[in-house]
C-alpha positions as CSV (number, residue, x, y, z in Angstrom):
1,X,78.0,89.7,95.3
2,X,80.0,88.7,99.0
3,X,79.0,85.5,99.8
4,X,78.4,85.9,103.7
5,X,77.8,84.6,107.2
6,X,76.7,88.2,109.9
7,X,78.4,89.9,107.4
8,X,81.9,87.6,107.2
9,X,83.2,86.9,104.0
10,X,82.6,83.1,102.9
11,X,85.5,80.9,102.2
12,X,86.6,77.5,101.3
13,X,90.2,76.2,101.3
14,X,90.6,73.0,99.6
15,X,93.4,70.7,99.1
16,X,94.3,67.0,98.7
17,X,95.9,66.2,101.9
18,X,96.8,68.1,105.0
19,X,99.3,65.9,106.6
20,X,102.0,68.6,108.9
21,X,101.8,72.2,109.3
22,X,105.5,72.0,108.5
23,X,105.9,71.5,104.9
24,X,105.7,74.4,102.7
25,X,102.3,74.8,100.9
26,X,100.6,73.7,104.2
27,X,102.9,76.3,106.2
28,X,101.2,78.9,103.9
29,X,98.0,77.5,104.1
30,X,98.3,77.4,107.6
31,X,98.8,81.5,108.2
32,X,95.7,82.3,106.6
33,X,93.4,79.4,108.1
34,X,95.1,80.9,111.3
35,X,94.1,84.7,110.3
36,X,91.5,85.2,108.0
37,X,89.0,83.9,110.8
38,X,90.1,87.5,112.5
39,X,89.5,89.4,109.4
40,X,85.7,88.9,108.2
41,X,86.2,85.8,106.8
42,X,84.3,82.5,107.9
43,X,86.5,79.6,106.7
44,X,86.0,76.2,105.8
45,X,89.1,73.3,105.0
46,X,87.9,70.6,102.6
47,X,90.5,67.7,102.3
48,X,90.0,64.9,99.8
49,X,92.2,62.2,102.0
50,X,91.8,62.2,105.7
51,X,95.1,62.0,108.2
52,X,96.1,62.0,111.9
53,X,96.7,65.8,111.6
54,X,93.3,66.8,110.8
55,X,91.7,64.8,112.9
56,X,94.0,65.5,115.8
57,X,95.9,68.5,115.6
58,X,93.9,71.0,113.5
59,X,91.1,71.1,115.4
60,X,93.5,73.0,117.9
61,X,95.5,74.8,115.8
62,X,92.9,76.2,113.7
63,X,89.3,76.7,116.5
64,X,87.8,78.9,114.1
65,X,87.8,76.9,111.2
66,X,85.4,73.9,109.9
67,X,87.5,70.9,109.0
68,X,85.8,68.4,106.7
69,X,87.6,65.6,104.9
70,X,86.3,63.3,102.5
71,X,88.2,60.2,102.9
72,X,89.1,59.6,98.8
73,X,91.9,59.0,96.9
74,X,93.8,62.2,95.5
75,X,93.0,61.2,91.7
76,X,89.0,62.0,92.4
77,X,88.1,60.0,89.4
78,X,88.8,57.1,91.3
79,X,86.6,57.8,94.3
80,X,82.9,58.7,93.1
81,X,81.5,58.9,96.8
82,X,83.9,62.0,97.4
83,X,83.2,63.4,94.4
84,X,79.4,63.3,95.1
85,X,80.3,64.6,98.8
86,X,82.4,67.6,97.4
87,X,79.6,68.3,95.2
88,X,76.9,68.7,97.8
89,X,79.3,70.2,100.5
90,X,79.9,73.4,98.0
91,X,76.4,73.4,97.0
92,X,75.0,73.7,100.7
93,X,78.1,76.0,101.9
94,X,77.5,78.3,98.9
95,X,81.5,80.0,99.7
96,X,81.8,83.5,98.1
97,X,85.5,81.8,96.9
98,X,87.0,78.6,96.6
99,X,90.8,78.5,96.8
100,X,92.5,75.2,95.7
101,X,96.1,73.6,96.6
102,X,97.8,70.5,94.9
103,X,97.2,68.7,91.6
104,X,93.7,67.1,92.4
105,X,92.2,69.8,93.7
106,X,93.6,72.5,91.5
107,X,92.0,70.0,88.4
108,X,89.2,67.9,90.0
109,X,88.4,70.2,92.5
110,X,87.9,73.3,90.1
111,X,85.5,71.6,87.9
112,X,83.5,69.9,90.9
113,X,83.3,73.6,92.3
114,X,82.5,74.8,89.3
115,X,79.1,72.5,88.3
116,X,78.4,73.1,92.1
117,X,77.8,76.9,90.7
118,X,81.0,78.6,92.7
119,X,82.0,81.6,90.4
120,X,84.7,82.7,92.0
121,X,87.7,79.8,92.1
122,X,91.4,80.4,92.9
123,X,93.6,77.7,91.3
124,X,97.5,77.8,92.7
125,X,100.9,76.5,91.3
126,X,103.7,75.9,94.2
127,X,106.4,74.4,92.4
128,X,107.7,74.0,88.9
129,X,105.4,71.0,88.0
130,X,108.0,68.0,88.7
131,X,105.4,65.8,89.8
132,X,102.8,66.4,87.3
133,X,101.7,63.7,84.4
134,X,100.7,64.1,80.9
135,X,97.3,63.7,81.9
136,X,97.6,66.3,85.2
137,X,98.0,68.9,82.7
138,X,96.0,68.3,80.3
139,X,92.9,68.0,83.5
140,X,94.8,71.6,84.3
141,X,94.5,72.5,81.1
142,X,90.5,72.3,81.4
143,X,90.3,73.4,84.8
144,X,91.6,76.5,83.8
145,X,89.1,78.1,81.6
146,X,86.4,78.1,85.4
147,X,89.0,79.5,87.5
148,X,88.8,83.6,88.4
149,X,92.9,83.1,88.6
150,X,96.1,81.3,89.5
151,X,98.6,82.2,92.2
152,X,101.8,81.4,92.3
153,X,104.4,81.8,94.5
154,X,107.3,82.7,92.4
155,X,108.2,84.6,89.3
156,X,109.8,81.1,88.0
157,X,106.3,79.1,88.8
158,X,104.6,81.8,86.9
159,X,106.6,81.6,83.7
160,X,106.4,77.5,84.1
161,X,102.8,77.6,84.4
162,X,102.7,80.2,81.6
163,X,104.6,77.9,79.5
164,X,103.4,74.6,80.2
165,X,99.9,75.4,80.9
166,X,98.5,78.3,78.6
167,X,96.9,80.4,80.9
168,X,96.6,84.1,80.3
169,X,98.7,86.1,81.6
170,X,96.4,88.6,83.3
171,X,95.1,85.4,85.1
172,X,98.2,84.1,87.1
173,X,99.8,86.6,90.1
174,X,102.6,86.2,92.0
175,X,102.2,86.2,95.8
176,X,105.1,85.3,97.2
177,X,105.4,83.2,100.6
178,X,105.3,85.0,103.8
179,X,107.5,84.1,107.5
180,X,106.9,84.9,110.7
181,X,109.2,85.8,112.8
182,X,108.1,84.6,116.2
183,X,110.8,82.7,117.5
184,X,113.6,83.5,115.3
185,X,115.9,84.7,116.9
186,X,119.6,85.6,114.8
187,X,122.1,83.2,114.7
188,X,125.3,84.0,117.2
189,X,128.3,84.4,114.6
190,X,130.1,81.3,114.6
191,X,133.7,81.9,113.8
192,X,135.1,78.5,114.9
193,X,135.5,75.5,112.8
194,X,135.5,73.2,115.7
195,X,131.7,74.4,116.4
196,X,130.9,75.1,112.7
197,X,127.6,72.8,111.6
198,X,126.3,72.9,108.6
199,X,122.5,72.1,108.1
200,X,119.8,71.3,105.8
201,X,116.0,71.1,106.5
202,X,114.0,68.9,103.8
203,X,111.3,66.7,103.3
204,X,113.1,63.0,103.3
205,X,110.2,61.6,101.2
206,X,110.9,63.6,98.4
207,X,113.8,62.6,95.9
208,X,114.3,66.0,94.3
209,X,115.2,67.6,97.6
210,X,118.2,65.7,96.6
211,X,119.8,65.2,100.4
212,X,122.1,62.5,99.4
213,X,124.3,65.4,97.2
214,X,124.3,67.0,100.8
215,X,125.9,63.7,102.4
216,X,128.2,63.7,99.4
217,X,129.5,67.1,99.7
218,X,129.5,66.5,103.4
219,X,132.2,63.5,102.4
220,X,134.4,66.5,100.6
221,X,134.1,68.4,103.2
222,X,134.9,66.2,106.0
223,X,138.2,65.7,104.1
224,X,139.8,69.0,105.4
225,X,137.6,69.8,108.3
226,X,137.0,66.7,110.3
227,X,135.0,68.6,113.3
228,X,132.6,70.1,111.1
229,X,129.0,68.1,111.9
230,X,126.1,67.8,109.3
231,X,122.5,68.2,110.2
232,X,119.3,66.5,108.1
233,X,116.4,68.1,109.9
234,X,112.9,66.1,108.1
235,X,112.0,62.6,107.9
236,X,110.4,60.6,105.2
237,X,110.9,57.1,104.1
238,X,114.3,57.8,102.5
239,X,116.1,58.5,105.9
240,X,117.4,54.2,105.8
241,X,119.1,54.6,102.3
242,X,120.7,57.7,103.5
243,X,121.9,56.8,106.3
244,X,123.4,54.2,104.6
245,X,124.9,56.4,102.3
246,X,126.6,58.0,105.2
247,X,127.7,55.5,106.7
248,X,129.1,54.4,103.2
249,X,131.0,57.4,103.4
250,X,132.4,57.0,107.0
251,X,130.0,59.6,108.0
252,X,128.7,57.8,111.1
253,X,129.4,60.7,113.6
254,X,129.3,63.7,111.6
255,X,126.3,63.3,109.7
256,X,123.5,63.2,112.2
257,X,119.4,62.6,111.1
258,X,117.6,64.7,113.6
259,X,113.8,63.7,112.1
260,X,111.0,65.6,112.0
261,X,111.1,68.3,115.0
262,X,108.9,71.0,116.1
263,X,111.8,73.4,117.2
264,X,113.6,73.8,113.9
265,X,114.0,77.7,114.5
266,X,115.8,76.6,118.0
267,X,118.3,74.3,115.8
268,X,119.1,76.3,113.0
269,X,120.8,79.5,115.6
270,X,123.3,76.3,116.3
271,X,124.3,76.2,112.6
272,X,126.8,78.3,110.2
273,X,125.5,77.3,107.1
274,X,121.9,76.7,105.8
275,X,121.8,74.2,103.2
276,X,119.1,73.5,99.8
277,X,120.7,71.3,96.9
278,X,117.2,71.0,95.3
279,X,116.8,69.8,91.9
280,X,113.7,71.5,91.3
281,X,111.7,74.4,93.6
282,X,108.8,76.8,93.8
283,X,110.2,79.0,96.5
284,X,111.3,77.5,99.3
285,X,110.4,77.9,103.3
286,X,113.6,76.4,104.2
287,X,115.3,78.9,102.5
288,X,113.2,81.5,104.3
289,X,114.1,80.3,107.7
290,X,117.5,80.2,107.2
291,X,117.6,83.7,106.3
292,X,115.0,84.8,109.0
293,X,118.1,82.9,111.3
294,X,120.9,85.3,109.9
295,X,122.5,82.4,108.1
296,X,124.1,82.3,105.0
297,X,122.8,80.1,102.1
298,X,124.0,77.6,99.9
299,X,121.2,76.9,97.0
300,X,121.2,75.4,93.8
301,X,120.3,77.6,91.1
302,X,116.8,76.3,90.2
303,X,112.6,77.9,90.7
304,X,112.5,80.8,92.9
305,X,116.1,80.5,94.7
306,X,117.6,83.2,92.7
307,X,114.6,85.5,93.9
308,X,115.7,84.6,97.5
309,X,119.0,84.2,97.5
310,X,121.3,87.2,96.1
311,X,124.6,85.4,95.0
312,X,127.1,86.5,96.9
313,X,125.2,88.8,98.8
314,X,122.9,86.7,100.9
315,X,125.0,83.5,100.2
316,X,126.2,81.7,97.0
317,X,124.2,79.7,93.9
318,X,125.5,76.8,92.9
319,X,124.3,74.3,90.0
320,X,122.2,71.2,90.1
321,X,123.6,68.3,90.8
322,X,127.0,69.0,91.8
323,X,128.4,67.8,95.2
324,X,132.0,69.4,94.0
325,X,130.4,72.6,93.6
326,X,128.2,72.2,96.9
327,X,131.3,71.3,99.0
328,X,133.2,74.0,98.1
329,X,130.8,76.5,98.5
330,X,130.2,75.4,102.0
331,X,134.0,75.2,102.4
332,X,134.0,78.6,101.2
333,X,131.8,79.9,103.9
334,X,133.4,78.1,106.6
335,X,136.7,79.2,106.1
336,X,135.4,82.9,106.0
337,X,133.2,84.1,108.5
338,X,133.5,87.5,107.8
339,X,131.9,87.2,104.8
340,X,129.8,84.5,105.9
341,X,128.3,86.7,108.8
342,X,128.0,89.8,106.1
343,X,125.7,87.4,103.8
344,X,123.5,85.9,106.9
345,X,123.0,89.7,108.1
346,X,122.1,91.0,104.4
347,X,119.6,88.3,103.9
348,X,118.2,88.6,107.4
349,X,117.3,92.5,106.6
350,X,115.9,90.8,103.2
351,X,113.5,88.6,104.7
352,X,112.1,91.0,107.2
353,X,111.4,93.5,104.5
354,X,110.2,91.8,102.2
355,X,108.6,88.9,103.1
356,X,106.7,89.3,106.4
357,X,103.4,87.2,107.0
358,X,101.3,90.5,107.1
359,X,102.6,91.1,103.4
360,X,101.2,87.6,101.9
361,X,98.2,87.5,103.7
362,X,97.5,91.5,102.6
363,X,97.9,90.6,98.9
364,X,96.2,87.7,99.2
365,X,92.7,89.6,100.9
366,X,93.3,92.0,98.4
367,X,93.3,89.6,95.4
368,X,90.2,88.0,97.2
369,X,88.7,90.8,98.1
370,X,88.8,92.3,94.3
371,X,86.5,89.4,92.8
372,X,83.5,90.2,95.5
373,X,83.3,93.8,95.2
């Protein structure tokens, strides 16, 4: 039976932070949180940790939603006043679904959801599990005999979870991430080397983003093209090391650390080449936004790259861990625009195709919408 509010459909989005609407998993969280208020649902965000974002920002960004935040730690074990609070917040919302996002809540918050008597519980998996502990999946483990199903956001999560975690298969679906494309606008094709600049977008807190391989293949690089110029678009506490690094590698005014910025789909129609030298991903935005730009890719072979980029059609695959192989795949792109331009066009087409906004959010009310009929 619906779970409603004059006749809207009752749900709760939980996660374990909320912190920027610019990383990945929140970027996705943030398109329904901004929809689904438009489309019978009444919508609720549960954080365990509190941050400037929520408390600030959200509040605009998303009017129709109620934003509550607990104030705990992320391991909920450690914080039994925001256990108790999660507890009676589902018991006196009553939501027709609860959807979870990140370890805590995907483990913690199932089973608290669960005792609180909320049948219908959406678990997801976002990336291949490089973060997770012994005990994270063994909590998972649990958590997934009370959940109605996991979503993943690529064909390589699913198998991983599969694998590691031994759920069902009829209970894990793919729903793959979703772009808008306000604001993109095509890259101009850039056929000079003087102008070429070659870019990466990550999340500086994260080692497996792996952005000191980019500086080192910028170093190869710079070896035969001294005009090219390298962009790090994020921020995080390892922007000092790196910039070390660069400077290290007499990178001083090539490599440039732009920080976080809120008009990343300005920047990247300024670049030739869009850069991910991951060790490990789910399926990646940045990715996405280079291809929504019309630029070509360079990505290591790892997760759900191979189900964005096409080698050699939408750009080149390259293996972990291998700043020879990522310099001279970004050599090879530079030095050939023609085919360069061919592979930022293809994967432009790609993108609009096949992974608009409308498309996620449709699967996703549809997968919803099939446990409250």
């Amino acid at each position: 039976m619906r779970k409603k509010i004059d006749n809207k459909i009752k749900i709760t989005y939980l996660v374990d932070f909320f912190r920027t609407i610019n990383a990945g998993t929140e970027r996705q969280l943030g398109y329904l949180l901004t929809h689904l208020p438009e489309l019978n649902y009444s919508v609720q965000l549960i954080s365990l940790q509190d941050s400037l974002f929520l408390k600030d920002e959200a509040p605009r960004l998303f009017p129709k939603v109620a934003i509550k935040t607990l104030g705990g730690q992320s391991d909920l074990s450690k914080s039994l006043s925001a256990f108790t609070r999660l507890y009676l917040l589902l018991r006196n919302s009553k939501p027709g679904i609860v959807h979870t996002f990140f370890p805590a809540s995907n483990s913690f918050g199932v089973l608290i959801s669960r005792l609180a008597g909320i049948r219908n519980i959406v678990s997801s998996r976002r990336d291949m599990g490089f973060n997770l502990t012994k005990k994270d999946i063994v909590l998972l483990r649990l958590a997934n005999h009370f959940v109605s199903c996991v979503v993943s956001n690529s064909r390589a999560v699913q198998e991983h979870t599969l694998k590691v975690e031994g759920i069902k298969e009829n209970k894990i679906h793919v729903i793959y991430n979703g772009i808008s494309f306000d604001g993109h606008i095509q890259t101009s094709n850039k056929n000079g080397l003087k102008e070429a600049i070659v870019g990466i977008v990550a999340n500086i807190n994260r080692p497996i983003k792996r952005v000191d391989l980019f500086i080192k293949a910028a170093s190869i690089v710079k070896k035969n093209f001294s005009h090219v110029k390298f962009w790090i678009i994020g921020e995080g506490y390892q922007r000092n090391e790196l910039e070390r690094l660069a400077s290290d590698l007499g990178l001083n005014k090539s490599a440039i650390f732009l920080g976080r910025r809120k008009d990343v789909q300005k920047l990247l129609q300024k670049l030739s080449v869009g850069v991910i030298c991951s060790d490990s991903e789910g399926f990646s935005n940045s990715i996405m936004e280079y291809m929504a730009a019309g630029l070509p890719v360079v990505a290591t072979n790892v997760g759900g790259n191979p189900e964005l980029v096409q080698d050699g059609k939408t750009g080149l695959l390259i293996p972990a861990n291998n700043e020879v192989a990522l310099a001279e795949a970004i050599t090879n792109l530079l030095t050939d625009s023609k085919t360069a331009n061919r592979m930022g066009n293809a994967g432009r087409e790609i993108i609009i195709s096949k992974f608009p906004v409308d498309g996620m959010l449709q699967k996703t009310r549809q997968l919803y919408e099939s446990f409250l009929i």
